[in-house]
N, C-alpha and C positions, 0 to 999 in steps of 0.2 A: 926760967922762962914762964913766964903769965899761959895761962889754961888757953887764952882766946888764942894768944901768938902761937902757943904749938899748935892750935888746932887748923891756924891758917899756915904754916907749913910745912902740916903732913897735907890739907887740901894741893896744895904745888906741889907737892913731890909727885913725878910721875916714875910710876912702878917698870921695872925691867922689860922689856920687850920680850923676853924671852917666855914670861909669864904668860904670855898671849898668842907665841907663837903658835904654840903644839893645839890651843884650839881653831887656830885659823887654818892653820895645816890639817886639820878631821873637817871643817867648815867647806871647805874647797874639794876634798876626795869623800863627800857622804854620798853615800848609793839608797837607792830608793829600787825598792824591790815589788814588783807588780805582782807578785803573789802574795806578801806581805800586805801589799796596800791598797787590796780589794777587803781589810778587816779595818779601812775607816770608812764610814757611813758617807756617803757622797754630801754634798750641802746644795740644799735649791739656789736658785739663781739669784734669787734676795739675800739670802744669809750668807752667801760668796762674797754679793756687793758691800754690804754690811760688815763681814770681813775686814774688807778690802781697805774700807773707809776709815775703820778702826786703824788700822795698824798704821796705813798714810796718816791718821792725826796722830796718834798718840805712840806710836812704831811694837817692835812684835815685842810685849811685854812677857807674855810664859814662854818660858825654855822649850825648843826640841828634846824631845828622850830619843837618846843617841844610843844605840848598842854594839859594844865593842866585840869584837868577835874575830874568829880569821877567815881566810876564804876558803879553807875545807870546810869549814862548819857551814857554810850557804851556797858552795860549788863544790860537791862529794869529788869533781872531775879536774878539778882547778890542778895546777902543777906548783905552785908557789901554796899549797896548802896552809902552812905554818905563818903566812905572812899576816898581819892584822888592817881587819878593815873595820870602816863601819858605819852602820847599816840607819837610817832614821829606822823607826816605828811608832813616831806620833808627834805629831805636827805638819803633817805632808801637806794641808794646806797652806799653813800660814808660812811653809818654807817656799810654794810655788809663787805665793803673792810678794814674797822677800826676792825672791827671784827676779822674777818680773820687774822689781822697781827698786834692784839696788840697793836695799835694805840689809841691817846688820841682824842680827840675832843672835841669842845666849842658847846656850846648849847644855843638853845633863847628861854624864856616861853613865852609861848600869853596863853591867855584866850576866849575860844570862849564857846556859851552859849547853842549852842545846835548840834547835830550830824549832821543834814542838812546844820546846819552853817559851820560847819568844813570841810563837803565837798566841801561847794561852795566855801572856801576859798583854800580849794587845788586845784579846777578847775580856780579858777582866776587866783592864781600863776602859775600854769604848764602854761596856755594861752599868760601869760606876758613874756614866754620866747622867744626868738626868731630862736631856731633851733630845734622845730617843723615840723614832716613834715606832709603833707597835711591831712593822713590819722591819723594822733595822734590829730590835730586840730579840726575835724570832728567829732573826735571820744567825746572829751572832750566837746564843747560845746552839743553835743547829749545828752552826761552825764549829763550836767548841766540842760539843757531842762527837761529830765527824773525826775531829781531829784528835781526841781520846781514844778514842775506837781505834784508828789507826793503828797509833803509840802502842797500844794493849796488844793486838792484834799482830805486832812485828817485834815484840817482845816477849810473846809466848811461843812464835815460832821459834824464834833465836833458840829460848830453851829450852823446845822439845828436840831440836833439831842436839843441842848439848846434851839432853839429857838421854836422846837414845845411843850417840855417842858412849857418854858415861854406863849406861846402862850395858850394849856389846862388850863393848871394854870388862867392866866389869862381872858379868857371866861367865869371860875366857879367862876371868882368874878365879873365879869357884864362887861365883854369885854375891860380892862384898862390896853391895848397895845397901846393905839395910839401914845404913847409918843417916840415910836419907831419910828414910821413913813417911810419914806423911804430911811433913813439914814441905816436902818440897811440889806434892800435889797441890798444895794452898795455895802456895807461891801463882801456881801454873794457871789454877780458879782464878783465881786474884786479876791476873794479867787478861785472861781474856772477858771476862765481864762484870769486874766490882770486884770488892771488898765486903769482909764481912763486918756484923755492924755489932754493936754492944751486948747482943742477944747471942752472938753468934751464928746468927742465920746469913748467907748470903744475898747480897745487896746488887742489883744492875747498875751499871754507870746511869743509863737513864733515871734511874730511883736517887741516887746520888746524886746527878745535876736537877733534876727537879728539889728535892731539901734545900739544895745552893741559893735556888736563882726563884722559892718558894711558888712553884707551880707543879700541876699535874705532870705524875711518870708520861701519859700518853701527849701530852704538850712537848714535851719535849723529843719524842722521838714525830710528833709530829713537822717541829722546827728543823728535825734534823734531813727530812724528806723536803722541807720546802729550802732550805740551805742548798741541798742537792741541785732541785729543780732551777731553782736561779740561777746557779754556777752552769746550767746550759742552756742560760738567755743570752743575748747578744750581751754586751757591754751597756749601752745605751737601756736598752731595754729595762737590764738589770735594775740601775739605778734608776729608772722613772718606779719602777715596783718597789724598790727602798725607799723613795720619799714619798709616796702613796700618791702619785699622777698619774699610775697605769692604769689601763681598762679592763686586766689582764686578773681574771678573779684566781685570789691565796687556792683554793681548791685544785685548781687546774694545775698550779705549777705545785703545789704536793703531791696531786699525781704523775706532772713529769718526772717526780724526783724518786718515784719509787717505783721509776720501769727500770729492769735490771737489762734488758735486750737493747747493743744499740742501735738498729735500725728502729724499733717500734720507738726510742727514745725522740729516733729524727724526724721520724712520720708525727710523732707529739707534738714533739717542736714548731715542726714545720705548718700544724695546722694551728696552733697558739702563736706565730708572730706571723702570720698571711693575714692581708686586711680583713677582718671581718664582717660579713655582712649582717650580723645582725648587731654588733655594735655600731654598725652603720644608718642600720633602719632605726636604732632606740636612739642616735642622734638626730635624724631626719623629722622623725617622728615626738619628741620630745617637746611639745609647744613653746614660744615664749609666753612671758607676761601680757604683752598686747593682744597677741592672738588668745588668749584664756578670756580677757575681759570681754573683748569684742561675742567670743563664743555664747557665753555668758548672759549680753543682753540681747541678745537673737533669740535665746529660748527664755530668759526668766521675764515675765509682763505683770506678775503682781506684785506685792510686796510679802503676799504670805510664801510665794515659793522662795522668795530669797529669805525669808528666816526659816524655811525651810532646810535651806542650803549650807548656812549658817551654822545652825545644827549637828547639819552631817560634819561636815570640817570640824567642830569641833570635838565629834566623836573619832576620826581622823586624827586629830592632834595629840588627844588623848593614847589612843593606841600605840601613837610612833613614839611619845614620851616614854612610857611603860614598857617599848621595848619590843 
């Protein structure tokens, strides 16, 4: 058979249906997990449309990343534990816009091994992208700081809570811990704040994600106070402050994030999303263009005070450049 002949039919051969089943069957049971899927960066109302546009012409070109997993691993409480499900963690928008409008899509399985894993690997991905803006980048290594802490945190209990276990244990049989020695104090170090580093000195996770993600130790335990503070904005809220439309100044919500009380947390709260009046009087008050000009020629009558004026603005201009 001639090169062109086979090549027109292997194009008519159609492949086994069975080949396609087992992703249409994960296509029709994928779960979208709302704890999960507050680690994609929400999209303004243009870059939804723009989406939206894309995918109706040219349909969803990159794959969902799909993660295979069972449902004890994402419901500790679940009774079918062992059963497998699985889970998106990227793509949730272009899967709501496939939704919506009947669209097909390609999908990728990973395997990750635990829920903390599968978050840092959402936090890695969203990070590796490049149109980020500053307050979604802040917001995510926070997240990931937070969510390390945790891990460390409920991994050093586990083995302190073992090792005094082992340690009773072994005093009632004539003190035959030593074998431990102080390999297993490192361990303990390790788990609740860092690793140590080539020097051998001990390293914070904060000092660790800042080297990662090449920013300041103190940036980053700042993002992980404004991480906080977000996660008790409204929903709404939230995202107008991830895509930088809030009124709501970064300061304020790293302060809510690093009150530990939670009533002073609500009384925060509560006075950061009540309308405010003074973001109401800097709108009020805020001139347009027309009302400036008009301003303008009511006081300036020569020509020397408006290069005068001129001047100044320009010593203005100069300033806000420089920062």
């Amino acid at each position: 058979m001639a090169k062109n002949d086979f090549m027109r039919a292997m194009m008519k051969t159609e492949l086994p249906k069975s080949m396609y089943s087992q992703d249409e069957k994960i296509k029709k049971e994928l779960i979208v997990l709302d704890f999960l899927k507050k680690f994609i960066p929400p999209l303004a109302t243009d870059e939804r449309s723009q989406l939206e546009q894309n995918i109706l012409s040219f349909g969803c070109k990159d794959p969902l990343i799909v993660w295979e997993t069972k449902q004890g691993i994402i419901n500790p409480t679940a009774t079918n534990a062992n059963e497998l499900c699985y889970v998106l963690i990227d793509g949730h928008n272009r899967y709501e816009i496939c939704q919506k409008f009947g669209l097909d899509f390609r999908i990728n399985l990973i395997e990750i091994p635990t829920l903390e894993k599968a978050q840092d690997f959402m936090i890695d991905h969203q990070l590796g992208r490049r149109n980020l803006s500053i307050e979604q980048m802040a917001y995510l290594r926070g997240m990931k700081y937070l969510a390390l802490k945790q891990a460390r945190e409920t991994a050093a209990l586990s083995r302190d809570k073992a090792g005094k276990f082992t340690t009773d244990e072994s005093n009632s049989r004539g003190g035959q811990n030593d074998h431990y020695g102080d390999a297993t104090t490192d361990v303990l170090l390790d788990d609740r704040g860092g690793h140590f580093d080539h020097h051998g000195k001990k390293e914070k996770l904060s000092e660790q994600l800042a080297k990662e993600f090449n920013v300041g130790e103190k940036t980053i335990r700042r993002d992980a106070d404004f991480a906080k503070g977000l996660e008790r904005l409204p929903e709404n809220l939230k995202n107008e402050v991830l895509q930088g439309k809030s009124v709501l100044k970064k300061a304020d919500i790293i302060d809510l994030g690093k009150i530990q009380n939670t009533e002073e947390a609500a009384v925060k709260l509560q006075a950061l999303t009540s309308p405010s009046t003074e973001a109401k009087t800097e709108k009020k008050e805020k001139p347009s263009k027309e009302k400036v000009l008009t301003l303008l020629k009511n006081y300036l009558s020569t020509a020397e005070e408006c290069d005068a004026l001129i001047q100044v603005i320009e010593h203005i201009k100069k300033e806000i450049v420089l920062g």
